[in-house]
N, C-alpha and C positions, 0 to 999 in steps of 0.2 A: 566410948565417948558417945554420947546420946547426941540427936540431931540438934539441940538448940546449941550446944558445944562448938559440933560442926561451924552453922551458922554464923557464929559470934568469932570464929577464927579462920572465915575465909580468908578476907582482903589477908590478913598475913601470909595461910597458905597458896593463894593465888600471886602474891609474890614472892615466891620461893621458886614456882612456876617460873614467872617471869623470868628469877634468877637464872635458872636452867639453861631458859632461851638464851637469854645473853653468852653464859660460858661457851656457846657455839658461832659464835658469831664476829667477825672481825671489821672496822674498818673498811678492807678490800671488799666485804659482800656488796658494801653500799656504793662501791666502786663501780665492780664488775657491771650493774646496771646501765652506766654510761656506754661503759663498752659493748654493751649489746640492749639499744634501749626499746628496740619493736618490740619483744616479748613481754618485756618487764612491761611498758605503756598500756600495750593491749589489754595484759592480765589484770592491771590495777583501774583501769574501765571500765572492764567487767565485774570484778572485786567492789570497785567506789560507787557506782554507776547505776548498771546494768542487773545487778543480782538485789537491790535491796524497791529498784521496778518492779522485777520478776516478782518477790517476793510477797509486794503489797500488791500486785494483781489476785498471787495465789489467795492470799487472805479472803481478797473481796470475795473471790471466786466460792471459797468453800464458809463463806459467811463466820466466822470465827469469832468467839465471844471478843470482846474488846483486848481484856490482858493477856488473854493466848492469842491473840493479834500483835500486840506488844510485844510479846516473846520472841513469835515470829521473826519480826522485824530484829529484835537483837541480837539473833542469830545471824540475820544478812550481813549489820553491823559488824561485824564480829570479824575479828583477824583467822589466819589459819595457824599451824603451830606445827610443833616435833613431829606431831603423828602426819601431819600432810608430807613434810619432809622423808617418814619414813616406806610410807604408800608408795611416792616417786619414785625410791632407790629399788625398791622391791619391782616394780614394775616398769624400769628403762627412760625415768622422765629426769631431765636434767635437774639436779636434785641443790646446783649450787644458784639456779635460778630459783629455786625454793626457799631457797637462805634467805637469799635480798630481798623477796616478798614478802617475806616472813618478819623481818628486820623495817623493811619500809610500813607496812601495813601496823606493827607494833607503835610506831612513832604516829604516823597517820590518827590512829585509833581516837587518842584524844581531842580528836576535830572533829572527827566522821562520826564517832559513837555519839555524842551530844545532838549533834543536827539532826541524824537518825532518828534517836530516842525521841526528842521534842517535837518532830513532827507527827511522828505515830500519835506518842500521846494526846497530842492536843486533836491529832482526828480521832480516834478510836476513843477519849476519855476527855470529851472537852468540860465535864464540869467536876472533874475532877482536882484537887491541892492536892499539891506536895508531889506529881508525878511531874518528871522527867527528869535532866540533869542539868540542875543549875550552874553557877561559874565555881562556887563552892565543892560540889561535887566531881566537876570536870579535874580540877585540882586533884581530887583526892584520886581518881583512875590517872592521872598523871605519874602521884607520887606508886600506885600500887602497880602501873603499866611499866611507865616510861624509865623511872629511877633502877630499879630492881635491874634490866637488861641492859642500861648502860653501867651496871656496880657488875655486872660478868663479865661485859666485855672488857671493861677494864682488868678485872682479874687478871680472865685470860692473857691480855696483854702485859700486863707486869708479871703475874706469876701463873706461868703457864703449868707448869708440874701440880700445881697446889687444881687449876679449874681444872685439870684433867682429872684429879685424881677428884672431884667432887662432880664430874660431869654426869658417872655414873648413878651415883646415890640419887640425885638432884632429879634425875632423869627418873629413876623407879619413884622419887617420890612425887612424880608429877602424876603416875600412871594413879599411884593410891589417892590422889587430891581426887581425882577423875572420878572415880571409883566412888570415894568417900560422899561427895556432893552429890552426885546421883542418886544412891544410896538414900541419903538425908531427905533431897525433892520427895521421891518415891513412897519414903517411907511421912513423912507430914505428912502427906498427901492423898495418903492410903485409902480415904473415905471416898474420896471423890476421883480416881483411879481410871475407874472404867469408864466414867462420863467422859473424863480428861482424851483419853486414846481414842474414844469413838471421835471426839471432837475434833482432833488436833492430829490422829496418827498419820491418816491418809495424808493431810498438807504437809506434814515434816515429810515423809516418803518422796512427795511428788518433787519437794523443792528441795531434798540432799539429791534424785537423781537431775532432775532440771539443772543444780548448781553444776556435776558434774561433769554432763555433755557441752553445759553453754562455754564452760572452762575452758574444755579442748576444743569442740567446733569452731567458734570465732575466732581465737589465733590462727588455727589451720586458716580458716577463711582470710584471715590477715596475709596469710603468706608464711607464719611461725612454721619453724620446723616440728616435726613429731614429736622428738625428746622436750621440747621446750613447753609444748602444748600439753603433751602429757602433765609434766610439772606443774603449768597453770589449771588443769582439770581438780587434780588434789587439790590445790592452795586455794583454787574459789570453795571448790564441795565439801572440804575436810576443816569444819573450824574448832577453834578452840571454847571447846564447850563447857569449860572449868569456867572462862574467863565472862560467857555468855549466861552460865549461872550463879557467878558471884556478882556480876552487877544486880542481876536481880531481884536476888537473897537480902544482898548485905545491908544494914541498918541504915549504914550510912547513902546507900545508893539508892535502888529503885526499892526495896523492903516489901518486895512484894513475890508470894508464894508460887501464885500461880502464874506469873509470868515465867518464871523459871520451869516450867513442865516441859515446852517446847523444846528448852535445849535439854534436859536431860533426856527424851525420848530420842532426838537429834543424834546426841551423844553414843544413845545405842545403836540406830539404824543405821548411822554413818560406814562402822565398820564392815556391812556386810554387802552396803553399796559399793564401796570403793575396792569390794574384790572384786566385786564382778566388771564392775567399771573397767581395771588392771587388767581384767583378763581378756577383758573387749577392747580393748586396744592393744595388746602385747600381739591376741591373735590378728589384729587389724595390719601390725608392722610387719608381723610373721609374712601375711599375704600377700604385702608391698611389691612390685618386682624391683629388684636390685638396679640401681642407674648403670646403664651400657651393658645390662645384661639382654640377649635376645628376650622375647617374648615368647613362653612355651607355647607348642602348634596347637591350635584347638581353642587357644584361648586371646588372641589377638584378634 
C-alpha cells in the first residue's frame, strides 16, 4: 500500500484504533474517577491546561516554523492511549486510573482539540484559509473519536466473549496503524527529512521529557500518591500519535504534511523516554523508606 493509500484511509484506520480503546473500557472507569477525584483532577489540569502552556512556550522558545509549531501544539492536544496504559502496568503506576484518563480525555478531545488547533493556527498562520477545525470538522473527529469507543464499550458490554476475543487483534492492529502512519509521514516527507529533525527534534525531545516529569511532579506536589502519579506521568507524556497524525494528514481535517512530522518523530522518541522515565521512578520508589519502618543508621 503506497503512502497516498495510507492517507486516504486513515480516519477509517484511526477508528478502528478507537474501537480497540473502547473494548477496554467500562462504564465503572468513568465512575471510579468520582471515587477518587484528586488524582484524576490534577492529571487532567495538567493534561487540558498546563502541557499545551508548556508546549507553546517550547515553540516560541526554539522558534519553530509555523506548521511544525502547529504540529507541536496537536500533539499537546492530543489524548493519551493503550500504549500509556501499558508503560503504567510495566512500571507500578495505577493503571485503572489510566483507563478513566484515557476514557475522559477521549470524550474531552472534541472540545479541547478544536480550541487547541484554532488558536495555534490563527497565531502561528494568521493569513492563512482553510486552517483549523471548523464545526464541520469537529463533527467529523467526533464521529472518528467519540462513536467508535463508545460501539466498544458497548460490545464489550453486551457481548463480552465476542470484545474479548477481538481485543487482541484490535490491539495488534493499532500497533501496525502506528507504524503504518509513521512510516507514510517519513516517507512523503523524505526530501525534506533532515531539515524537519534539525528543526523540530530537539522540541519533541525536550517536551515528551518535560510532558513526563510535569506528569508525575505536580500530583506528587498535590499530595497524589506514587502509583497514581506514576500513572499520570504516562497519560500526559505518552500520546496517541496515530490520532495526532491523522488529524493532520486527513483530507478531511488539517491536510496538511508537515504538521504531521512532529507527531510522528513524537511517536518514536516517546518510547525510549518512558523507559527511562519508568526506570527513574520504580528506582525513586525502590529508595522510598517503607511507612513505620526505622530509618537505616547513617542515613537519618
Amino acid at each position: 500500500m503506497g503512502s497516498a493509500s495510507i492517507i486516504a484511509s486513515l480516519p477509517f484506520a484511526l477508528a478502528v484504533v478507537m474501537l480497540g480503546l473502547g473494548l477496554g473500557l467500562t462504564v465503572d472507569d468513568f465512575r471510579r474517577v468520582g471515587r477518587h477525584p484528586k488524582a484524576a483532577v490534577v492529571a487532567l489540569l495538567c493534561q487540558l491546561v498546563l502541557l499545551p502552556l508548556i508546549c507553546f512556550g517550547l515553540v516560541l522558545a526554539f522558534r519553530l516554523p509555523p506548521e511544525l509549531a502547529v504540529g507541536m501544539l496537536l500533539i499537546a492536544a492530543s489524548p493519551g492511549g493503550p500504549t500509556a496504559n501499558l508503560f503504567s502496568h510495566l512500571f507500578g503506576g495505577d493503571v485503572a486510573l489510566n483507563v478513566s484518563l484515557t476514557a475522559i480525555n477521549s470524550g474531552l478531545v472534541v472540545v479541547t482539540l478544536p480550541i487547541v488547533v484554532n488558536l495555534s493556527a490563527g497565531y502561528f498562520l494568521p493569513g492563512s484559509t482553510g486552517i483549523g477545525l471548523q464545526f464541520g470538522k469537529v463533527v467529523q473527529v467526533f464521529v472518528i473519536v467519540v462513536v467508535p469507543v463508545v460501539a466498544g464499550m458497548l460490545l464489550r458490554a453486551r457481548a463480552p466473549r465476542m470484545a474479548q476475543w477481538l481485543n487482541r487483534p484490535v490491539r495488534a492492529l493499532s500497533v501496525v496503524v502506528l507504524v503504518a502512519v509513521i512510516s507514510a509521514v517519513l516517507y512523503g516527507e523524505r526530501a525534506n527529512l533532515a531539515g524537519y529533525f534539525v528543526s523540530v527534534g530537539l522540541a519533541v525531545v525536550v517536551f515528551n521529557i518535560v510532558s513526563l516529569l510535569v506528569g508525575y511532579a505536580v500530583p506528587r506536589l498535590a499530595g497524589v500518591d506514587h502509583r497514581a502519579a506514576v500513572a499520570a506521568g504516562f497519560e500526559i507524556g505518552i500520546h496517541n500519535t496515530a490520532f495526532t497524525i491523522t488529524v493532520a494528514l486527513s483530507p478531511a481535517l488539517m491536510n496538511n504534511a508537515e504538521m504531521a512530522i512532529p507527531g510522528a518523530v513524537y511517536g518514536i522518541v516517546m518510547f525510549f523516554t518512558a523507559v527511562a522515565f519508568g526506570w527513574l521512578v520504580a528506582r525513586r520508589r525502590a529508595e522510598e523508606p517503607v511507612p513505620g519502618e526505622p530509618t537505616p543508621v547513617g542515613l537519618g
